[in-house]
C-alpha positions as CSV (number, residue, x, y, z in Angstrom):
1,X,100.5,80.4,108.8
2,X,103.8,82.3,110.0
3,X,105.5,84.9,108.1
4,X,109.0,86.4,108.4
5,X,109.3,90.0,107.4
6,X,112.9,91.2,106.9
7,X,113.2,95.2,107.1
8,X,116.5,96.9,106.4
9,X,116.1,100.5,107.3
10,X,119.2,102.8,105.7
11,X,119.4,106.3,105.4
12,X,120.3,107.3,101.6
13,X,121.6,110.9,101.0
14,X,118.8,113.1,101.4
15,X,116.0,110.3,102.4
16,X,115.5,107.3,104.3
17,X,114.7,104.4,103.1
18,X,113.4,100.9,104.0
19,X,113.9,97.2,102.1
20,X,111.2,94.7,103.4
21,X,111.1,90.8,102.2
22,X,108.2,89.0,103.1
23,X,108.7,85.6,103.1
24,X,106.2,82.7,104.4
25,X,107.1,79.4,106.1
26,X,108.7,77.4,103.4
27,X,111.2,79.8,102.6
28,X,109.5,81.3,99.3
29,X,109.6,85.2,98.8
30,X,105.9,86.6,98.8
31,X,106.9,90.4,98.4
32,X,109.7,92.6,97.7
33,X,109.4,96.4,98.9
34,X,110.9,99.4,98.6
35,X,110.0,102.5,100.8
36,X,110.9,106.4,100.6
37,X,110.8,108.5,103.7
38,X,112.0,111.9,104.6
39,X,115.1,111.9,106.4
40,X,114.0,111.5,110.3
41,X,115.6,108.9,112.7
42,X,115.6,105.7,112.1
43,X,114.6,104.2,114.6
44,X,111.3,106.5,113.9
45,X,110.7,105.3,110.9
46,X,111.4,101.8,111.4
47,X,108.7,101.8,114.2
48,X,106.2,103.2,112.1
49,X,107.0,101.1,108.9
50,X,106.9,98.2,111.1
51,X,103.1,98.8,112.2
52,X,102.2,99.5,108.8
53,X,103.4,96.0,108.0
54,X,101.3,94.1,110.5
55,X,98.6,96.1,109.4
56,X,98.8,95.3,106.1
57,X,99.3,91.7,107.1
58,X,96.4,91.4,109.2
59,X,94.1,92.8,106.0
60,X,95.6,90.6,103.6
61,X,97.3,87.2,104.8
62,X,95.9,86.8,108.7
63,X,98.9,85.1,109.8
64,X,99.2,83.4,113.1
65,X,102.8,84.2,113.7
66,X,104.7,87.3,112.6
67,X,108.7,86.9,113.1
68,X,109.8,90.9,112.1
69,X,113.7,91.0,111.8
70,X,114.8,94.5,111.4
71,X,118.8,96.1,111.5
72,X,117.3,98.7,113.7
73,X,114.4,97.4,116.1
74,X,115.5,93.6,116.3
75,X,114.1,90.5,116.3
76,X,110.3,90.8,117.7
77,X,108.2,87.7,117.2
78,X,104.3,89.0,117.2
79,X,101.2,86.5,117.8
80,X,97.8,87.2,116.5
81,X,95.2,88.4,118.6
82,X,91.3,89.4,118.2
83,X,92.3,93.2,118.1
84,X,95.7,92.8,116.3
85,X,99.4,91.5,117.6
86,X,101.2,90.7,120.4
87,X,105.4,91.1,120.4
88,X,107.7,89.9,122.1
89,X,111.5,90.7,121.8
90,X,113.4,88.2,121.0
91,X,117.0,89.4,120.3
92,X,118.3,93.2,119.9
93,X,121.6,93.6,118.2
94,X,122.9,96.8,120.5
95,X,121.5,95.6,123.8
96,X,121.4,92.1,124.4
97,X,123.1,88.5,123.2
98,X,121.6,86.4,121.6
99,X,119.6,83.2,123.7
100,X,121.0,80.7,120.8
101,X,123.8,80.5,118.6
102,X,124.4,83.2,115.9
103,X,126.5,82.5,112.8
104,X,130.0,84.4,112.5
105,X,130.5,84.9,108.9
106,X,134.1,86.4,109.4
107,X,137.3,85.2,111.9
108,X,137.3,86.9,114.8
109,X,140.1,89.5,114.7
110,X,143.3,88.6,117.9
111,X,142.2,91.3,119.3
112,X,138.8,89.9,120.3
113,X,140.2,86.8,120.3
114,X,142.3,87.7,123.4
115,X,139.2,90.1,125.2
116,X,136.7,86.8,125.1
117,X,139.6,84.8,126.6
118,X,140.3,87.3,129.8
């Protein structure tokens, strides 16, 4: 069984706080979640959200796959192991490019349209 969690991690005034979708193989939504934490980094708390996800996937589904796409820490796909996961880094929005292609929603302004052509 593979599951995709989707974790948006936002700070919100005084707090941070993190949106996680779980959604399984066929494309059906299994859980909607909304976390409160106090304001710290967030790439802190996206880390430690994160492996309070796989744990609580590994107690209650036992997935073979995990695919964990987050706005902060990236795309990481985990297999399962005897003791627990195993990631590996797929894509990171702010250092690398993506291995396939990635949908552009808006037109790219002339600006970038002339830099991609130097």
């Amino acid at each position: 069984m593979t599951v995709t969690v989707y974790q948006y991690v936002f700070a919100d005034r005084d707090k941070t706080r993190v949106h996680t979708t779980l959604v399984n193989e066929a494309g059906v939504v299994l859980n909607r979640r909304i976390e409160n934490y106090a304001a710290y980094p967030l790439k802190q708390i996206a880390d430690e959200h994160a492996k309070y996800m796989l744990r609580v996937l590994r107690r209650s589904l036992s997935p073979d796959r995990v695919i964990y796409d987050c706005n902060i820490r990236g795309r990481v796909e985990y297999t399962a192991t005897e003791s627990g996961f195993k990631g590996e880094l797929t894509y990171h929005p702010r250092m690398d490019k993506a291995d396939n292609v990635r949908l552009q929603w808006a037109e790219p302004e002339e600006a970038d349209e002339e830099e991609m052509g130097e």
